[in-house]
C-alpha positions as CSV (number, residue, x, y, z in Angstrom):
1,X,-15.2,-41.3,-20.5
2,X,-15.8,-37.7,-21.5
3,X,-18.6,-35.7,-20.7
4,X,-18.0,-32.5,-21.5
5,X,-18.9,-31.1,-25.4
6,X,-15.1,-30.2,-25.8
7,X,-11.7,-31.9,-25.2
8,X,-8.6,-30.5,-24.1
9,X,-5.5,-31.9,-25.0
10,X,-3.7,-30.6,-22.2
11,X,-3.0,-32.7,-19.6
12,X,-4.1,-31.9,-16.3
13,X,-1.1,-33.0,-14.1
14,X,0.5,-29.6,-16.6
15,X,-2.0,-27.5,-14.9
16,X,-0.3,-28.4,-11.5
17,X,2.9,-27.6,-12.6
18,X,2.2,-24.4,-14.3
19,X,0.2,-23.8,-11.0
20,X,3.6,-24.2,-8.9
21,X,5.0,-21.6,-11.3
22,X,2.9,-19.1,-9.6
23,X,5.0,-18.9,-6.5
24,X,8.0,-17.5,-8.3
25,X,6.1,-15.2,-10.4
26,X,4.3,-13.9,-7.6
27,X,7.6,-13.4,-5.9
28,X,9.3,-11.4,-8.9
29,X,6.3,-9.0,-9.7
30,X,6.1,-8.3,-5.7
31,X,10.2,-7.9,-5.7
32,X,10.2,-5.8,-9.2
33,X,6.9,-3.6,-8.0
34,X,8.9,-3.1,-4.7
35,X,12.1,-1.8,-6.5
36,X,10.2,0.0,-9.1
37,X,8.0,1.7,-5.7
38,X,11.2,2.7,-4.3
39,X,12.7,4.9,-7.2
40,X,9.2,6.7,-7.6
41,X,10.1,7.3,-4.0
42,X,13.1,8.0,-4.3
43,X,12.5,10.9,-7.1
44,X,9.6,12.3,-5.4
45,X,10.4,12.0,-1.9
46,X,7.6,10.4,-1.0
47,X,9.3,7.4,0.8
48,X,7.0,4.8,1.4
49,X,4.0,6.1,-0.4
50,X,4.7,4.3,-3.9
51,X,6.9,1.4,-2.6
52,X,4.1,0.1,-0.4
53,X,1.3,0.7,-3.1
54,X,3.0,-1.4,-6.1
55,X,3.7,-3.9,-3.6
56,X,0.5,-4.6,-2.7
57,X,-0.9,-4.1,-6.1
58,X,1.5,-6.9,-7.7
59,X,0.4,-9.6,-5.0
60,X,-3.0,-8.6,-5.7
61,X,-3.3,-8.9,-9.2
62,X,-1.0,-12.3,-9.1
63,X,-2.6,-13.8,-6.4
64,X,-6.0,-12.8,-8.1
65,X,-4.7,-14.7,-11.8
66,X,-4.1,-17.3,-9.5
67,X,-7.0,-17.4,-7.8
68,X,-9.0,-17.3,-11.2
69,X,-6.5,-20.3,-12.8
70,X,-7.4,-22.6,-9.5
71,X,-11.1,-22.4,-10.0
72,X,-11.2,-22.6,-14.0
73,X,-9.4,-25.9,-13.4
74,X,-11.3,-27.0,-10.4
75,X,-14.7,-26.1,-12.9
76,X,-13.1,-28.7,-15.5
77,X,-12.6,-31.1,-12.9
78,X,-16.3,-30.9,-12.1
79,X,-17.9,-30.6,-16.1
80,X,-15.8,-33.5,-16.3
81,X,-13.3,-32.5,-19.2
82,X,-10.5,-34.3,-17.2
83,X,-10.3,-38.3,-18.3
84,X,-10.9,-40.1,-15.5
85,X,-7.6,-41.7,-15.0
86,X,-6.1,-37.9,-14.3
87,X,-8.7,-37.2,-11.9
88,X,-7.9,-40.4,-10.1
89,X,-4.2,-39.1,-9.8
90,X,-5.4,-35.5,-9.4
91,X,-7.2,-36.7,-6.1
92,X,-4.9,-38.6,-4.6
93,X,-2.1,-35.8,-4.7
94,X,-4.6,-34.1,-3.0
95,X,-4.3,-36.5,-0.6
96,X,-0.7,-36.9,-0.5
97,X,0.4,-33.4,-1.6
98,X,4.0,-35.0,-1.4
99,X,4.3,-37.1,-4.5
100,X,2.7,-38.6,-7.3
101,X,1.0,-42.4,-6.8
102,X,3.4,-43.8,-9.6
103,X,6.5,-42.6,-8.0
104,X,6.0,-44.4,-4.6
């Protein structure tokens, strides 16, 4: 049973994977902010000035989308726009965090 006003037709186990996605994206960006870094560097001879500062601005603003995308789906888990046989599943790969309950 629903009890929030709107539905999603997304399904929730999506979230996860799209979730997962985040570890490779926060990988590239750091890697391509790094390069990027290193030919400012390179062109101003400021060695590890620019480098260092794109680096740690592209994990900071990915880890912070990320940060933001975990708790907008942990407030739908709690208005209760997930159906509860998702949040069922939902908490026991929580549990788990190996595999999903159907697959064991």
């Amino acid at each position: 049973m629903r009890t929030g006003l709107t539905m999603h037709t997304r399904c929730a186990l999506s979230d996860i994977l799209a979730l997962g996605a985040w570890g490779f994206v926060i990988a590239a960006g750091s890697l391509l902010f790094f390069w990027t870094g290193a030919l400012i560097d390179g062109a101003l001879s400021t060695e590890p000035c620019f480098m260092l500062g794109l680096l740690f601005l592209a994990a900071f603003l990915t880890i912070g989308r990320l940060w933001k995308r975990a708790f907008a789906l942990k407030e739908r888990m709690r208005d209760g726009l997930i159906p509860e046989e998702e949040r069922k599943v939902l908490r026991q790969l929580g549990r788990t965090a190996v595999t999903p309950p159907w697959h064991q």
